[in-house]
C-alpha positions, 0 to 999 in steps of 0.5 A: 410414559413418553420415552425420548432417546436423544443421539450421541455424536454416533448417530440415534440408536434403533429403538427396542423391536416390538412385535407389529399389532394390528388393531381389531375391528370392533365385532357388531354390538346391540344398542339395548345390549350397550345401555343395558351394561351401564348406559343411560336408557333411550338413545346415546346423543349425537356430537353437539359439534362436527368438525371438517377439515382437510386430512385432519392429522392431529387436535389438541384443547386448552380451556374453551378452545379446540385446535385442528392440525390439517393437511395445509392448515391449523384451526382454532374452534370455541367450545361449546358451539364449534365457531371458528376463531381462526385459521392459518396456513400449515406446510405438509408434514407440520406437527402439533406440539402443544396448546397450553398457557395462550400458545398454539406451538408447531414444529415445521421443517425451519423450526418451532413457532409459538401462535397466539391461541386466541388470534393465531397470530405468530408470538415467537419462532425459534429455527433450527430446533425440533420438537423433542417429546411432549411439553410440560405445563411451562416448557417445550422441550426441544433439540438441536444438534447435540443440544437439549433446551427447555423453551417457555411456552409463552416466550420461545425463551430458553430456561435451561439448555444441556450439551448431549455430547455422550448421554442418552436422555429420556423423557418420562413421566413420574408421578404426574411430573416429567423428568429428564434421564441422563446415561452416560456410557458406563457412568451414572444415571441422572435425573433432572427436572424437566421444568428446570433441569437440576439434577434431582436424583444420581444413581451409580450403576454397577457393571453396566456397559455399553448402552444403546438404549434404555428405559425406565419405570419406577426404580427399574432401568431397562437397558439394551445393545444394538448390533446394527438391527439385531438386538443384542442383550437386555438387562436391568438395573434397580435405582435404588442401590445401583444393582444390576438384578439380571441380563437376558441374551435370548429375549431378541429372538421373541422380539425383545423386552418393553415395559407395561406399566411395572412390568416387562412384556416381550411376545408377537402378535397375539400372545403376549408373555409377561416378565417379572422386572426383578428375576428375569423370569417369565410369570405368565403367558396370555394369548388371544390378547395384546396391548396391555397397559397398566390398571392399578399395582396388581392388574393389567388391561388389555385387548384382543388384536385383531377379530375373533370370529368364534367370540366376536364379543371378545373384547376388553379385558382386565388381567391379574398382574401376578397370574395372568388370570382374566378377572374381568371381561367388558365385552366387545369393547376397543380402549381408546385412551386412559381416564383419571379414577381407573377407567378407560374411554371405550368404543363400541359399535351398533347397527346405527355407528359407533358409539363412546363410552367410559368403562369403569375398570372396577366395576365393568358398568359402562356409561355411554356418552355419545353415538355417532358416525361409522368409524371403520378403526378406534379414532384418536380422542382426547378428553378434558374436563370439558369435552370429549373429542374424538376423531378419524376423518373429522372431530366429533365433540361430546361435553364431558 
């Protein structure tokens, strides 16, 4: 989910407190161990491409194509091989938006600028707009001022524009599409499509009040009030028949309430609890664990924050959503990104560096794809169809 709070005239509110996390550093593991649990036998391949730059800060693909975001720069590679196509100059403090249908779109400090993905060359340029939450296949959602527009990727063109002057907006996705949610303070919930911005769903919400933020998964609307930084209430609504089901006032002390999938975490770190949308009521409490994620309608993943001396191995876990029972462990690895068929993209180490692998949250078999340098912290990666590319100070690229 990919949440956007869009500001009234008042100003953005604060966003839900959220228990600072420190991500572990992944304990020593064996090769044998490693490849024993799923891997293929002899030894995980190298990158078939390194890349170097200058503050690698970000990378995106698009067909055979793999984009660098660097300090002062941004890069075009072809995979496979790695040759570079071009290179443009970026000011500091650039961001990568996107890479789909032949653009390359960056958000600089005048605006956004949409790059021929082929030559680099500039296509369009539209100032004064920042980029607002990722795009869709079509559009580049951004804002201005109290504006939301949808731009086309290809063009720059505005296709749709919306006035903000008391909504909060939030951009999510439901079933693979992107919607945008319009509250009004005390009025309805709307949802609009992102691609074209027509309202598809009106929900009248009882008793709801003031609104300095809110969430949603599902047909659960996660609403909550600010008093400059200190967090006031919490509730949540059912979408389906408007109800209010529930407001909590005591949730800011544990430092508030975040959805997890279907359902609502609060905690600190290293113990997080789980709280059933529906009541209100906390179902179950894990320790040792945190950044716990969605695996399927009854289970949840999650791993342990920081090392674990007396039990370096750890690691990843599968949970039971109801109980909170651990129903699988998958060792001493660190989850990186989500994988289409309930997996995950998992590291590990051995004496030799850091390996890449996909975990299958079903079975726990554990398929290496690659070895490669020391990493001192889980890297940012990115997988396609075609490759996997991960990152810390450079790109390491595997074919998928």
């Amino acid at each position: 989910m990919i949440d956007l709070d869009l500001p009234g005239p008042a100003g953005p509110a604060p966003a839900p407190p959220r228990p600072a996390r420190r991500r572990r550093a992944l304990p020593v593991l064996l090769a044998l161990a490693l490849l024993l649990a799923g891997g293929a036998p002899g030894t995980p391949p190298a990158p078939a491409v390194v890349l170097e730059g200058d503050g690698i800060g970000d990378l995106r693909a698009d067909g055979d194509a793999l984009f660098l975001l660097m300090r002062t720069a941004v890069a075009a590679y072809r995979m496979p091989g790695g040759t570079r196509r071009w290179s443009v100059p970026a000011e500091p403090g650039t961001e990568l938006v996107t890479a789909a249908a032949g653009r390359v779109v960056l958000a600089g400090s005048s605006g956004l600028v949409g790059l021929d993905a082929a030559t680099g060359a500039e296509v369009w340029r539209r100032d004064g707009l920042d980029p607002a939450a990722s795009s869709t296949a079509r559009l580049v959602i951004a804002r201005a001022n109290e504006r939301l527009l949808g731009l086309d990727i290809a063009t720059g063109a505005v296709r749709w524009e919306l006035a903000t002057p008391s909504f909060r907006r939030v951009l999510r996705t439901a079933g693979g599409r992107f919607e945008i949610a319009d509250l009004e303070p005390g009025g309805p919930l709307r949802l609009r499509d992102a691609d074209s911005a027509a309202v598809t769903r009106t929900v009248a919400l009882a008793d709801l009040g003031p609104v300095d933020g809110f969430d949603i998964s599902g047909d659960r609307l996660l609403a909550y009030r600010f008093e400059r930084s200190t967090l006031l209430n919490t509730e949540v609504f059912d979408l389906t028949t408007g109800r209010r089901l529930w407001r909590h006032t005591t949730m800011a002390a544990s430092g508030g309430l975040w959805w997890c999938g279907a359902l609502l975490c609060t905690g600190s770190v290293g113990r997080t609890t789980v709280v059933d949308p529906d009541t209100g009521t906390e179902r179950w409490s894990l320790a040792g664990w945190s950044d716990l994620g969605p695996f399927d309608a009854g289970h949840l993943w999650a791993t342990a924050p920081t090392p674990n001396a007396a039990d370096p191995a750890v690691g990843a876990v599968v949970v039971d959503a109801a109980t909170g029972r651990i129903v699988r462990r998958f060792g001493a690895w660190d989850v990186v990104a989500a994988l289409p068929g309930r997996a995950a993209l998992v590291t590990g180490r051995n004496p030799g560096g850091s390996l890449i692998a996909r975990l299958d949250l079903v079975t726990g078999a554990v398929r290496v794809l690659g070895r490669t340098e020391h990493w001192p912290a889980p890297p940012q990666c990115i997988v396609t169809a075609a490759l996997v590319a991960c990152h810390r100070e450079r790109v390491s690229v595997w074919p998928a």
